[in-house]
C-alpha positions in Angstrom: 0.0 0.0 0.0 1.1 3.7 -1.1 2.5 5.7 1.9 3.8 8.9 2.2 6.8 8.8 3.4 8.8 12.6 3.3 7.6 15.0 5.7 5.9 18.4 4.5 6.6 21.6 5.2 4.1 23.7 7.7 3.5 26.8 4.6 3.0 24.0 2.4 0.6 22.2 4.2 -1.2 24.8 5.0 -1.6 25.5 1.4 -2.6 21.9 0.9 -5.5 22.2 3.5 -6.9 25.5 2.1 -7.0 24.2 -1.9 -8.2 20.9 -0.6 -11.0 23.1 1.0 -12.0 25.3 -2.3 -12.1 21.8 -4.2 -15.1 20.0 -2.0 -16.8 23.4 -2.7 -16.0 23.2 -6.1 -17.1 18.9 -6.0 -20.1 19.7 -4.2 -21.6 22.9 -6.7 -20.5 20.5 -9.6 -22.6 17.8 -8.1 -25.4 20.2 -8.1 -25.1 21.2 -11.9 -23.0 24.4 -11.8 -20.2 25.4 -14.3 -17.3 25.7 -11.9 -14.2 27.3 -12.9 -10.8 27.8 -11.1 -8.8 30.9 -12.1 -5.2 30.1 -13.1 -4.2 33.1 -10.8 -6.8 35.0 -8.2 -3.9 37.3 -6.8 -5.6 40.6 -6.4 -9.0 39.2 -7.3 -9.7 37.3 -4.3 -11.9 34.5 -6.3 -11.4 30.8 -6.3 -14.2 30.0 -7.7 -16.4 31.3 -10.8 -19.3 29.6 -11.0 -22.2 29.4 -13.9 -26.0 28.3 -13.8 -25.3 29.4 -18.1 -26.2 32.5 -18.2 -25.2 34.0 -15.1 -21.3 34.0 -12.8 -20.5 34.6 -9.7 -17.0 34.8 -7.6 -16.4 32.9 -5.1 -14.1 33.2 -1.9 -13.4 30.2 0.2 -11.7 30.7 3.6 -10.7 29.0 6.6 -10.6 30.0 10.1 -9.8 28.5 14.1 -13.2 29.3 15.2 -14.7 29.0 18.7 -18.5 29.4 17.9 -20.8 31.4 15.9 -19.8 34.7 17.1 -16.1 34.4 15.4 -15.3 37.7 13.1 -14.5 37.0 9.7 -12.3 39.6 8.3 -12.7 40.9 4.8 -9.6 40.3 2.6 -11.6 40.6 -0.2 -12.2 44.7 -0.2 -12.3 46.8 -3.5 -12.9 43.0 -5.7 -16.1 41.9 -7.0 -16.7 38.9 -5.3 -20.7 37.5 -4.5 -20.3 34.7 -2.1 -17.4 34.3 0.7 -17.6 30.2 1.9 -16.2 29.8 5.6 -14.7 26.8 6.9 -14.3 26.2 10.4 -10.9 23.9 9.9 -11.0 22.8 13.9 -14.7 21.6 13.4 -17.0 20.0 11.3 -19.2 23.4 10.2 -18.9 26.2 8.0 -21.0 29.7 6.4 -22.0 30.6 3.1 -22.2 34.6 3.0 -23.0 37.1 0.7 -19.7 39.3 0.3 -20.2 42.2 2.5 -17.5 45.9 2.2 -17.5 46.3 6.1 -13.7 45.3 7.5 -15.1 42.4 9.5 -18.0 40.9 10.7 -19.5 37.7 12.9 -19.6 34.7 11.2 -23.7 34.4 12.7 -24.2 37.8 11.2 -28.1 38.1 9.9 -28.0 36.3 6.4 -25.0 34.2 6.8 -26.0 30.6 6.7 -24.3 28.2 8.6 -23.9 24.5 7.3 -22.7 21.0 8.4 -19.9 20.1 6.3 -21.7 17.8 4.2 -22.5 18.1 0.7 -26.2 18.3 1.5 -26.3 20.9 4.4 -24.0 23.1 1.9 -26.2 23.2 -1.1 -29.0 24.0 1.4 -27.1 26.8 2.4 -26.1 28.1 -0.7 -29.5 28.4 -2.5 -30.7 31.0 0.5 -28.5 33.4 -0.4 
């Protein structure tokens, strides 16, 4: 059986756990009969994800945070781009939010209009069509 057997760095793990993150959302809005595309670079633009229904887009921003709870700030890294939809992962849990992107510099994760899912496939797409 294949094992892994070289150590990886922390930055590069890291990086691992974040893309691994924007590619369930990417699995899971495929699964539901969305376009999804990945741009080749999203430095400055802050989207990981374009996604199409046909004849409309929208930009998406996956993130991850340590949360405690509900009442965790999310801080806008997105300011000044054009993104729709900002994605939350709790990486120490098992939940996450789907938000409409907001300008302010930060705000709670339970914030009115965020939608908090289970991370499952199911619970997300519920999420995800309220916004």
């Amino acid at each position: 059986m294949p094992r892994r057997m070289t150590a990886t760095k922390d930055g590069t793990r890291k990086a691992m756990k974040n893309v691994s993150f924007e590619s369930q959302v990417a699995g899971w809005l495929m699964q539901d009969g969305w376009q999804v595309f990945t741009p080749l670079l999203d430095n400055g633009h802050s989207t990981d994800l374009l996604v199409s229904d046909g004849p409309h887009y929208y930009r998406i921003q996956v993130k991850t945070v340590e949360a405690t709870g509900d009442n965790h700030y999310i801080e806008n890294k997105w300011k000044e781009s054009y993104l729709d939809v900002v994605v939350v992962f709790a990486r120490n849990s098992n939940w996450g939010y789907v938000m409409p992107a907001f300008t302010n510099n930060r705000r709670k994760l339970n914030f009115e209009g965020h939608q908090k899912f289970i991370n499952s496939k199911n619970e997300f797409l519920k999420a995800f069509h309220k916004l």
